[in-house]
C-alpha positions, 0 to 999 in steps of 0.5 A: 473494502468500502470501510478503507475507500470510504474511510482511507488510513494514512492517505496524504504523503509523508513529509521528508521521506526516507522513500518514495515510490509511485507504480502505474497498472499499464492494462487499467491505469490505476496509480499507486503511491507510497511514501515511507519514513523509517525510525532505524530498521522499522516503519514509523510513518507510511502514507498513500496517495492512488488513483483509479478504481475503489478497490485501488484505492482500498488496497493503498489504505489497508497495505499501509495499516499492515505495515505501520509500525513493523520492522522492514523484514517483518513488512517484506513478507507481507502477501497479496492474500494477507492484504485480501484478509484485511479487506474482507475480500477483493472482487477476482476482476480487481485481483489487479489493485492486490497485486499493484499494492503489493508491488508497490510496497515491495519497491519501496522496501528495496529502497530503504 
């Protein structure tokens, strides 16, 4: 989880997006925003920009390198517990940047 706070991947906004969607944690305030560009049915730039806690910030890197490069099916059925795997582990009182990942990228897929 240090790895992706410490060295984020895909951090910034993507230019002229086909999608954009920001989601706010209301119980803690953490922020998460992703911008999508599609090349037809698949993933050909993701990027994130959060705010809040370290372990948010972690999860809005590691989500993106989950899903680059895939087909938007194929990054629909990405899990919370996938994206836990690629951290290396979430601390249970962060389980909540987990969840805002995940939500935020299953809004934006609805989107394109």
């Amino acid at each position: 989880m240090l790895d992706h706070f410490e060295n984020p991947r895909n951090a910034g906004d993507v230019e002229t997006p086909d999608a954009t969607v920001q989601l706010e944690n209301p119980a803690c305030g953490d922020v998460l925003k992703l911008t999508l560009k599609l090349d037809g049915d698949r993933i050909a730039d993701i990027r994130f920009r959060a705010k809040g806690c370290v372990p948010a910030m972690a999860c809005g890197s590691a989500i993106t390198e989950l899903v680059k490069g895939k087909k938007v099916e194929e990054a629909r059925r990405v899990s919370r517990e996938e994206l836990v795997r690629k951290l290396g582990g979430l601390p249970e009182a962060s389980s909540h940047a987990g969840h805002l990942a995940v939500d935020t990228l299953r809004a934006l897929l609805a989107k394109s």
